[in-house]
N, C-alpha and C positions, 0 to 999 in steps of 0.2 A: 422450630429452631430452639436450641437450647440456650438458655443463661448465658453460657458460657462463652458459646461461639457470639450471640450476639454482642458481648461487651468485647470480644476481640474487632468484631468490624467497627463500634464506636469507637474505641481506641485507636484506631487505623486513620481515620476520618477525622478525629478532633487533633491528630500528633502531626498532619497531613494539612497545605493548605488546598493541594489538590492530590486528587487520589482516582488511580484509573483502577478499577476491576477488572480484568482481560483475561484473555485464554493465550496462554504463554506467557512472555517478557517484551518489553521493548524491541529488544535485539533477536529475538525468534518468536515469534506472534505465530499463535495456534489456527487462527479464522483471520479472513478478511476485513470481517469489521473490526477487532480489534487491531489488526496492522493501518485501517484507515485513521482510526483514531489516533494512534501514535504517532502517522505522519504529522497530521493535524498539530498536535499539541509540538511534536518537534518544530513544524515549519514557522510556530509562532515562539520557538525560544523558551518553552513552559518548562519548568523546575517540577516535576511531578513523581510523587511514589507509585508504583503501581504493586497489584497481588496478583499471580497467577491462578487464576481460580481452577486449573486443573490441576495443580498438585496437591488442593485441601480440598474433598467433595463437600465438605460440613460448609466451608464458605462461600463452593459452588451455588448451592443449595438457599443456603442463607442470606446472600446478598439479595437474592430474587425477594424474599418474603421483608426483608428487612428495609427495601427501599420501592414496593409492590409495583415490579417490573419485571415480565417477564424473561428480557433476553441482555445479554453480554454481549457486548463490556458495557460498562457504567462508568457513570464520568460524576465525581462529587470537587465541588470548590466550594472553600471556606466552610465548608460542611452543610453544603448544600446538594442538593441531589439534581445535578444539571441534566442528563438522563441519555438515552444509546448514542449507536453511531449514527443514527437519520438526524435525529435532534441537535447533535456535537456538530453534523456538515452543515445544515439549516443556521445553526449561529454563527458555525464560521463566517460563511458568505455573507449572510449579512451585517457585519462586524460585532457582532454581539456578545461572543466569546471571547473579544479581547479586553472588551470592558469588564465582561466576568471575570477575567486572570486577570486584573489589577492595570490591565494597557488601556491606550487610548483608539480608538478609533479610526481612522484616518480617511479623509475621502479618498477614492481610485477615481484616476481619470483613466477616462476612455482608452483602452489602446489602440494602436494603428495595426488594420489587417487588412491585409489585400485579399479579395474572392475575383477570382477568374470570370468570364466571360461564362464558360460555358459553366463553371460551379453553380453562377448567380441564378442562370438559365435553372439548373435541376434544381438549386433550393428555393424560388419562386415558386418552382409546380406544385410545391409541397403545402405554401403557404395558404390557408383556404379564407382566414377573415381577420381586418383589419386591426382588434386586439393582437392578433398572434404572431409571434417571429420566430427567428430559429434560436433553439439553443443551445450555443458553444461551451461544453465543459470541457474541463483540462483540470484531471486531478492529480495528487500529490505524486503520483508516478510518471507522470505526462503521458497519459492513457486520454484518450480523445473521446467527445460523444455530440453529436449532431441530433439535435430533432425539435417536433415543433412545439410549442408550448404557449401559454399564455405570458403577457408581460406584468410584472411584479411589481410593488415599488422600488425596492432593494436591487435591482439587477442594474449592474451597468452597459449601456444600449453603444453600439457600435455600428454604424450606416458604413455601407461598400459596396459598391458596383448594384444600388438599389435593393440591396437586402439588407434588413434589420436584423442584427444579433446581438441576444439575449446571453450576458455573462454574469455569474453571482462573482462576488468579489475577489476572492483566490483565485475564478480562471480568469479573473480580466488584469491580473499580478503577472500571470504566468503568459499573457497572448500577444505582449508588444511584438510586432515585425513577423507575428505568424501568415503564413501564405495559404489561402486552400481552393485547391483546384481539384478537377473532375477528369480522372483522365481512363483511357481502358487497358486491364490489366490479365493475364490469362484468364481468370475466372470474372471478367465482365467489369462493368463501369461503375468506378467507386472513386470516392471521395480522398483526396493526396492532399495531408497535412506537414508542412514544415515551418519548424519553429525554432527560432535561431538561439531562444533563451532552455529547448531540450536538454537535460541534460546527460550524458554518457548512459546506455541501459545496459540491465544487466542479459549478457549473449545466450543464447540455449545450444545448448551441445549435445550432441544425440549420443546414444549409447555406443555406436561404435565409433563415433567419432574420439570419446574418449577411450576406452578400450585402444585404438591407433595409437593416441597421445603416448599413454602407459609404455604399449610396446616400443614405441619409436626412441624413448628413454627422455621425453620433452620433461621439464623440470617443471612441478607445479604441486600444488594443495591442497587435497582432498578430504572434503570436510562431510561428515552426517549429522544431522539435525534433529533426527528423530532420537526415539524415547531408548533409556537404555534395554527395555522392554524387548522393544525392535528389534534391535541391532543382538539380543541374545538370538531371537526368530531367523536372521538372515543378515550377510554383510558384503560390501565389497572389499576384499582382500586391500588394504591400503589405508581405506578410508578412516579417518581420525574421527573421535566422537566431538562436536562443537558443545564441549563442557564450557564453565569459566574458565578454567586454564586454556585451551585450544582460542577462543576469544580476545583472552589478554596476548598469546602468542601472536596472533593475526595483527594485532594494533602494533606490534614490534616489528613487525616485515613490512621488506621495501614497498613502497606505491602502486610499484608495475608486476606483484607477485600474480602470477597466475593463480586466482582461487577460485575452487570448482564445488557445489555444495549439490549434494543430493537429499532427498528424504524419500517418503514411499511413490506417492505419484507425481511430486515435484511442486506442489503448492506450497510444501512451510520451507523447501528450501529457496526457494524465490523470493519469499519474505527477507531471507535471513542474506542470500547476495543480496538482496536492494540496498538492505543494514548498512554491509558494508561497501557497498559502492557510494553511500551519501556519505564515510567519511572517510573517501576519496581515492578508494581503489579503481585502479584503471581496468585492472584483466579480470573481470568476474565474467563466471560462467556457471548457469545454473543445468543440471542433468534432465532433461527432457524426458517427462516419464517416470522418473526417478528410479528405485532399486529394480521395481516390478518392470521396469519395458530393460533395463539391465537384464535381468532374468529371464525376459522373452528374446531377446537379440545379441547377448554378449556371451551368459553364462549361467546354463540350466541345472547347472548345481546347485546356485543361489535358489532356495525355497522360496514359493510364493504364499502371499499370506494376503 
């Protein structure tokens, strides 16, 4: 790494009381972990700069050798090198990361969750020794995860119809009055979560589904997410590039605007409906597949890349 670049990241980090490294922005996150991260620091109200690390390779590059880590995003407070997204969820849960960001700690009490008879029945079978219980995640998107684990000291413990479950602190935030039952479903017997504190998700629209919309002359928003790179490569005839301008426009439109966001195979635009569905659009719809199943089911002109 050069001089140069490395007094740009110091300067970033000392001007900065926290400072996220990521792949994209806040509002369009490149990878998974850094859209977890973002949650994370949003759901705790965190004041943070962040750097796109994919539009400077030199600080791609750099931040690795510079805080000797191999992988992004990177989380620095008070200029300190707090470190990925395994280590950022590990302190969330255990309240550790609020006391890092200058808050305080708070106990979580237990929530209240009802397991069904026959739930209780299949997650017993599972259980094989008396360390271990289940454990209930509910993460920043209210994506569900069941399985068994050991118990911690950090987790907060939830007794129900004789099963013990195992919640780190943010899913025992997000679990009051959730219900989970066992029920069978076409493809066989699986685990039914409802949680009354869910919030609105964002809908998937398939390619001819929206193609119909188009023609049927339904009024709505159609946003790309991807690189201007892309969208020189292949486009859907319509579609607005989600620049800053297209961003600030979105935040001026009505609540109930229909917005529909594609990118190549439909992961960064997913990111980018969640965005704005957390502040507080009702009608998000993200394209299923993204331009490439476009291309295979709407319109074989659109190039595939």
């Amino acid at each position: 790494m050069d001089q140069q670049t490395r007094e740009r990241i110091q300067n970033t980090i000392d001007s900065n009381d926290v400072v996220l490294f990521m792949k994209g922005t806040p509002e369009q996150p490149r990878c998974g972990f850094s859209a977890t991260v973002v949650q994370i620091l949003d759901a705790l109200g965190t004041k943070y700069a962040s750097v796109d690390v994919l539009s400077d390779p030199g600080i791609r590059e750099g931040i690795k050798e510079f805080s000797d880590w191999p992988t992004i995003p990177q989380l620095y407070v008070k200029k300190e090198f707090v470190g990925g997204c395994d280590i950022v969820k590990e302190l969330y849960g255990s309240g550790e990361l609020e006391e890092k960001l200058g808050g305080k700690s708070e106990p979580v009490e237990p929530p209240q969750i009802t397991i069904t008879e026959r739930a209780a029945k299949a997650l017993k079978g599972a259980v094989q020794s008396q360390n271990e219980g289940v454990r209930f995640e509910i993460d920043g998107r209210y994506n569900y995860g069941l399985s068994i684990g050991d118990r911690s000291p950090n987790d907060v413990v939830v007794e129900s119809a004789g099963v013990t479950l195992l919640l780190d602190r943010a899913s025992a935030r997000r679990a009051a009055g959730t219900k989970i039952d066992y029920v069978e479903t076409p493809q066989g017997a699986a685990f039914k979560i409802e949680n009354p504190s869910e919030p609105p998700k964002v809908r998937q629209l398939t390619p001819k589904e929206l193609s119909a919309r188009i023609k049927a002359g339904e009024k709505l928003e159609l946003f790309d997410v991807r690189t201007p790179g892309e969208r020189e490569r292949a486009k859907i005839e319509g579609a607005r590039h989600l620049d800053r301008d297209a961003q600030d426009a979105i935040m001026k439109m009505p609540k109930d605007t229909m917005l529909v966001f594609h990118c190549h195979h439909g992961g960064r635009s997913q990111s980018a409906a969640e965005h704005f569905l957390a502040q507080g659009f009702r009608n998000v719809y993200n394209l299923a597949g993204g331009i490439d199943a476009w291309s295979v089911e709407v319109d074989p002109g659109v190039p595939r890349y």
